[in-house]
C-alpha positions as CSV (number, residue, x, y, z in Angstrom):
1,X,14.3,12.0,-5.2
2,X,16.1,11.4,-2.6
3,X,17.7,8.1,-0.1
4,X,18.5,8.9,2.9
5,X,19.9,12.2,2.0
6,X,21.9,10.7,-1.4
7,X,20.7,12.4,-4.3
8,X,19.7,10.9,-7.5
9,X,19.4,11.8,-10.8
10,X,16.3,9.3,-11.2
11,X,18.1,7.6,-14.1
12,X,17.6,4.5,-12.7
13,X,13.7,4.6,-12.7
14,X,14.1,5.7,-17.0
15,X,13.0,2.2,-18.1
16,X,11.5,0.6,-21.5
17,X,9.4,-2.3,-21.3
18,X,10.8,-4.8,-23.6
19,X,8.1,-7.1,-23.2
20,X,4.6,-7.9,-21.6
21,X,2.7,-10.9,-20.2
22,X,-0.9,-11.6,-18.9
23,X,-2.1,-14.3,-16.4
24,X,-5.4,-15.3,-16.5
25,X,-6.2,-13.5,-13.5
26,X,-5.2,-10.5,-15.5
27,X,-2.0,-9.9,-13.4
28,X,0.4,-8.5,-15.8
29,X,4.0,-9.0,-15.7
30,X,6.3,-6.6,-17.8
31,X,10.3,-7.4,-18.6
32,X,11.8,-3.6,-18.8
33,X,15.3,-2.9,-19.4
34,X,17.1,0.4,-17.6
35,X,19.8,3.0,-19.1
36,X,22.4,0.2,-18.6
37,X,20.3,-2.0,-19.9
38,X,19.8,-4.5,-16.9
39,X,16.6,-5.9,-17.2
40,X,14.0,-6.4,-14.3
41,X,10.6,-8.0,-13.4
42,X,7.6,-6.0,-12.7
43,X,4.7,-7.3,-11.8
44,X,1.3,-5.3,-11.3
45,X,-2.3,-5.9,-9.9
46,X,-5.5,-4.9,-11.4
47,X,-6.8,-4.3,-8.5
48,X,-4.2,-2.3,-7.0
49,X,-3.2,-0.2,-9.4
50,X,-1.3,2.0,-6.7
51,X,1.1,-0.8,-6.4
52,X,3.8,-2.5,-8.4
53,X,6.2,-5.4,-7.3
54,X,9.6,-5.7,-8.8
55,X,12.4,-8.8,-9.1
56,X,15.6,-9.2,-10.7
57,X,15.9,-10.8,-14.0
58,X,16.1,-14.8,-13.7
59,X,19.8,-15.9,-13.5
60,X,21.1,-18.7,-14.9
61,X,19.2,-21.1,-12.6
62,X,16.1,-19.2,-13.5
63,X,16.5,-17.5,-9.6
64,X,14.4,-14.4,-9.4
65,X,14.6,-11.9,-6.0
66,X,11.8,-9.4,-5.3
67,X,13.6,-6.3,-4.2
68,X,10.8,-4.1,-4.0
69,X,7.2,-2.8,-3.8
70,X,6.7,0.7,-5.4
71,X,3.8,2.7,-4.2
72,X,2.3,5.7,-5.9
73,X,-1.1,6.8,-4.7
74,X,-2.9,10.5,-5.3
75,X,-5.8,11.9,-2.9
76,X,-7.6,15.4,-3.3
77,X,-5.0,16.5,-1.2
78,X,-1.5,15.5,-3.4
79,X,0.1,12.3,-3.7
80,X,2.7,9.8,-1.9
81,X,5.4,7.5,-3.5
82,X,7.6,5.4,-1.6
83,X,9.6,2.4,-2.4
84,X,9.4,0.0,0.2
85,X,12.3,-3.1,0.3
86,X,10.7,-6.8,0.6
87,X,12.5,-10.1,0.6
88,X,11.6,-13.1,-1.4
89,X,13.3,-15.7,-4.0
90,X,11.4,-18.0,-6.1
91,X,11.7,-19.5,-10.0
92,X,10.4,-17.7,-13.1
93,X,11.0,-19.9,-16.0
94,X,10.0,-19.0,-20.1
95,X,9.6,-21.8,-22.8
96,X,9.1,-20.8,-26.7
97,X,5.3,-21.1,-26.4
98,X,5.4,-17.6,-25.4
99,X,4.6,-18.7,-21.7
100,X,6.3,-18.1,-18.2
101,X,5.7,-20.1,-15.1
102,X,6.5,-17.9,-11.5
103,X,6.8,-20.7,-9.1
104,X,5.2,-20.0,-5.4
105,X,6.9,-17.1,-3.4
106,X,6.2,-16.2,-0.4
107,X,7.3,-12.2,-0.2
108,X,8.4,-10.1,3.3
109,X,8.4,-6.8,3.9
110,X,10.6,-5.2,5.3
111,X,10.9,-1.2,5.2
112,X,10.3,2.1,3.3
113,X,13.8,2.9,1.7
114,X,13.4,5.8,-0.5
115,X,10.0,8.1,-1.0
116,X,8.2,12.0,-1.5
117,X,5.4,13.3,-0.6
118,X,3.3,16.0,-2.5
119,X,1.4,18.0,0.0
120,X,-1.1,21.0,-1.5
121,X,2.0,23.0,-2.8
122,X,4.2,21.3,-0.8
123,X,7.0,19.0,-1.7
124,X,8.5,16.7,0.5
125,X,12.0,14.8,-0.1
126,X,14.9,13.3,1.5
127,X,15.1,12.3,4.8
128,X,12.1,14.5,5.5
129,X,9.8,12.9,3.3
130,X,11.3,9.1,4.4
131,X,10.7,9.8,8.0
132,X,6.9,10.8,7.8
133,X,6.4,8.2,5.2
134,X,7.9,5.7,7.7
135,X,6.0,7.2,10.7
136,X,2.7,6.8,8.5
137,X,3.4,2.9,8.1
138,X,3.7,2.9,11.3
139,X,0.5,4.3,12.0
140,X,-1.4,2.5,9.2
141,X,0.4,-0.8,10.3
142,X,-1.3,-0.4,13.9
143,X,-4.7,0.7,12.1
144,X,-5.1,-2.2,9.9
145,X,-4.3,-4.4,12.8
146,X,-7.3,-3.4,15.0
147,X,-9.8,-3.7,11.9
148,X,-8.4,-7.1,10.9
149,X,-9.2,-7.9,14.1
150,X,-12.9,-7.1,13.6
151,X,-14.2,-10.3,12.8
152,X,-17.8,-9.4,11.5
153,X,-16.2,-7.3,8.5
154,X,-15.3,-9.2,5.0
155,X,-11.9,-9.5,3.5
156,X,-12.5,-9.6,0.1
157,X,-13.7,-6.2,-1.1
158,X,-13.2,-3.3,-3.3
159,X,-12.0,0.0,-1.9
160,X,-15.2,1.4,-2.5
161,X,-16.8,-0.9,-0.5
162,X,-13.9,-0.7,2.0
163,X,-14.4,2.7,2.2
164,X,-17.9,2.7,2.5
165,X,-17.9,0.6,5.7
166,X,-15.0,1.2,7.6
167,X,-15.1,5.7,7.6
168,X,-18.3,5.6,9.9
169,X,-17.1,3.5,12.3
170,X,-13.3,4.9,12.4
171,X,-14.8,8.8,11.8
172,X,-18.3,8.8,13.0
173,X,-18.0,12.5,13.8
174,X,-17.5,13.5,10.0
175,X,-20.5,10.9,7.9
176,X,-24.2,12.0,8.3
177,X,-26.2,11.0,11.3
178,X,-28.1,7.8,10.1
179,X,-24.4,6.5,9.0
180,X,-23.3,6.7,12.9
181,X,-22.6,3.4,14.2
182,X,-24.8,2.8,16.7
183,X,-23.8,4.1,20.3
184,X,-20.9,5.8,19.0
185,X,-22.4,8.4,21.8
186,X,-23.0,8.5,25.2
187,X,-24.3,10.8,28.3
188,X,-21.1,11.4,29.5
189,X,-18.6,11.6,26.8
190,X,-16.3,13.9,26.4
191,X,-15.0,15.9,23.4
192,X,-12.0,17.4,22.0
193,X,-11.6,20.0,19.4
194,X,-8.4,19.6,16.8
195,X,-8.0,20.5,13.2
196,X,-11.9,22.1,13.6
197,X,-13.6,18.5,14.2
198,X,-14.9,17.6,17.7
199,X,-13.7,14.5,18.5
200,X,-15.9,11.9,20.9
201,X,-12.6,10.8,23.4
202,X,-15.7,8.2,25.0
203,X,-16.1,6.5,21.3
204,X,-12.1,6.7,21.4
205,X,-11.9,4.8,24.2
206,X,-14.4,2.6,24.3
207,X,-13.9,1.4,20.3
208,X,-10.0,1.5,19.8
209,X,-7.2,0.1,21.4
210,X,-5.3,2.7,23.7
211,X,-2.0,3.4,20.9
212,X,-4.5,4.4,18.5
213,X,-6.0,7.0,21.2
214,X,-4.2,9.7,20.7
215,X,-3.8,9.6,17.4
216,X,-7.5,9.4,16.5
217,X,-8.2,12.0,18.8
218,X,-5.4,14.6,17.3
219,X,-7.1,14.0,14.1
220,X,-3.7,12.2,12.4
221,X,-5.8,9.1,11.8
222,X,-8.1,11.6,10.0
223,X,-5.6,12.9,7.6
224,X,-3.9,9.1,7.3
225,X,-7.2,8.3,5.6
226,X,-7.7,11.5,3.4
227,X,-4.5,11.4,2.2
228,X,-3.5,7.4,2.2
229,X,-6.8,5.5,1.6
230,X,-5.3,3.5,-1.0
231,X,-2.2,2.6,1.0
232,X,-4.5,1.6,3.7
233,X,-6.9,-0.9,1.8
234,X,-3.7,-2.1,0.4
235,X,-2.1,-3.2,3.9
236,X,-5.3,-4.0,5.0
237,X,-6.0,-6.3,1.6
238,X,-2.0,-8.0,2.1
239,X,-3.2,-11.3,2.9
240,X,-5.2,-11.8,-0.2
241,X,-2.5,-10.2,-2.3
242,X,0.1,-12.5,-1.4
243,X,-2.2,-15.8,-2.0
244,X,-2.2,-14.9,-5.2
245,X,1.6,-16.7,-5.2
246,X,0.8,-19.9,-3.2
247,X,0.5,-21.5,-6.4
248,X,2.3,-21.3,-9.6
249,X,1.2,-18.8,-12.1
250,X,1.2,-18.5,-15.8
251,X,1.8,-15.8,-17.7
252,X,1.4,-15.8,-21.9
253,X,3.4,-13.2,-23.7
254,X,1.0,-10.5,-25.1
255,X,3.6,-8.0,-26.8
C-alpha cells in the first residue's frame, strides 16, 4: 500500500486481538495490539461487515479518539479498500465485571487518506488508486444525496432490499421491463450509447439533478454501483449508523 506516494511495509496493519467484547446489539468491539505493541480500538457492525471503525487506546482520563474508518468491499468485478480519516473523542471506561461503557460520540468524516483498488487483473495503488477512490466518494456522496432526498423510500433496510429498490429507478435500462419505473420513457427521448448500454438522456433529465447528468449518462454511475454497492448502502445507511452512539453502550468481555 501506498499514502500519497510514501510506501509502507504494511507492518502497521500486523495486529493481534488481545481481547473481545459484545454489546447487546451484537456490535463487537476488539482491543488489538500492533508490532510495537500500541494497542487500539476497533469497533465493527454486523451489519456492515465492509466497515470497521478504529480509536486509540483510552488514556489516562479514559479519552479515546476515532482516527479512522477502514473499508474493504469485493464486487464480481475485484475489490476496494480505503482508509478514510474521521474525527471524534468520547470516554470508553472498563470495570472488573468484564464490562466497558463507550460514552456518546458523535464521529465526522473527513477524507480518504490511504487506499487500492483491485480491478479484473488490475491493481491500483498510490496516488493513483487515492485519487479515483477519492473521485468515487465524490460521486457516491452526490448519489446518496439525491436518494435521501426521496422521501417515499425507507431508511432502515438491508442491502438486499436497498438494492432491490433503488437499481430500477437509478438503471431502468439494464432490469427487465415490468421492473421499469413507470414513465421512465417518453415519445421524444433521446438516447445515448456508452459502455454498450443505451442510455434514456429524457429519464436523465427529468429524474436526476443536473451534476449527476453526465455521469449517469457516461455510464460511471453504472460501474459506481457494480463495483461499490456496499460503499454506497453504507453512505446512504450513515445516519442510522451513527445513532447507534447517541447513547452510551455496553460492551461485556467475551474472550
Amino acid at each position: 500500500m501506498e499514502k500519497t506516494g510514501k510506501a509502507l511495509d504494511g507492518s502497521a496493519f500486523d495486529e493481534k486481538t488481545v481481547s473481545r467484547y459484545k454489546a447487546s446489539n451484537d456490535l463487537e468491539m476488539l482491543i488489538t495490539r500492533n508490532n510495537s505493541y500500541v494497542q487500539f480500538i476497533v469497533i465493527s457492525f454486523p451489519d456492515f461487515p465492509m466497515m470497521k471503525l478504529r480509536a486509540s487506546f483510552p488514556d489516562k482520563n479514559n479519552a479515546v479518539i476515532f482516527s479512522s474508518l477502514e473499508y474493504l468491499a469485493g464486487s464480481t468485478h475485484g475489490w476496494s479498500e480505503y482508509t478514510l480519516e474521521l474525527a471524534g473523542e468520547t470516554v470508553l471506561s472498563f470495570d472488573d465485571d468484564n464490562k466497558a461503557v463507550l460514552e456518546t460520540l458523535k464521529i465526522e468524516k473527513i477524507r480518504i487518506s490511504e487506499g487500492r483498488i483491485h480491478r479484473y487483473d488490475s491493481r491500483i495503488t498510490g496516488n493513483e488508486a487515492l485519487t479515483a477512490l477519492r473521485n468515487r466518494r465524490e460521486r457516491v456522496i452526490s448519489t446518496v444525496e439525491w436518494m435521501r432526498a426521496n422521501e417515499n423510500v425507507s431508511e432502515k433496510q438491508s442491502l438486499k432490499a436497498f438494492e432491490k429498490y433503488w437499481k430500477p429507478v437509478l438503471f431502468p435500462e439494464i432490469v427487465l421491463f415490468n421492473k421499469r419505473p413507470s414513465g421512465w420513457k417518453l415519445e421524444d427521448d433521446i438516447f445515448e450509447f456508452s459502455d454498450d448500454i443505451r442510455w434514456n438522456k429524457g429519464y436523465t433529465m427529468r429524474t436526476f439533478p443536473e451534476e449527476l447528468h453526465n455521469i449517469r449518462n457516461s455510464g460511471t454511475m453504472l460501474r459506481d454501483w457494480e463495483e461499490a454497492l456496499s460503499w454506497i448502502y453504507m453512505e446512504y445507511m450513515w445516519e442510522t449508523i451513527t445513532e447507534t452512539f447517541t447513547k452510551n453502550i455496553i460492551f461485556t468481555k467475551i474472550k
